[in-house]
C-alpha positions, 0 to 999 in steps of 0.5 A: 669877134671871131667865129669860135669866140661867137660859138664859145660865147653862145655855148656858154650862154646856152650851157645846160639847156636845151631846146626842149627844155626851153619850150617846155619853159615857154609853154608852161608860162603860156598856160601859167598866164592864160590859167591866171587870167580865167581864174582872176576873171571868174573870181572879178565876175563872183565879186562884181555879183557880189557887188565887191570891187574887183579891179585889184585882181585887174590890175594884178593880171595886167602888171604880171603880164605886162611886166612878162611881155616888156621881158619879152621886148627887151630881150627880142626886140620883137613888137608884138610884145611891146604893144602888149606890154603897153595895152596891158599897162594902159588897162593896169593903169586904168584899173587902178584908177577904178579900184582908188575910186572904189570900183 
């Protein structure tokens, strides 16, 4: 490729966005996962108190995350995202492990 195939193709790509747009994106999905996690974890601990399971909403945090992160590696190739997407699976599967066993 040459080098206006490279800046056609990446103006194709990044046509009607901008870079703002983009961080607003990226830190609405930040404040979209920490608001779901607190949320789910305040209703887990009202349900545990209750004495009501409470590992479905455990595993409905960690599969959302985990599927957002392993989005995240794919595209950047960046680490940091892989070992989240694995710990949050890790704790997915072991919720759902619980929640099958009446926990």
């Amino acid at each position: 490729m040459n080098k206006e195939e490279i800046l056609a193709k990446s103006r194709k790509e990044n046509e009607g966005c901008d870079e703002f747009q983009l961080q607003v994106r990226d830190k609405s999905m930040k404040w979209t996962y920490n608001t779901m996690v607190v949320v789910a974890a305040i209703f887990a601990w009202i349900r545990e108190r209750q004495g009501l399971p409470m590992m479905d909403l455990c595993v409905t945090i960690c599969s959302s995350v985990c599927a957002g992160q392993s989005y995240r590696f794919i595209k950047t190739k960046d680490k940091q995202y892989l070992i989240l997407a694995v710990i949050t699976l890790l704790i997915g599967i072991f919720a759902i492990i619980r929640f099958l066993g009446g926990h």
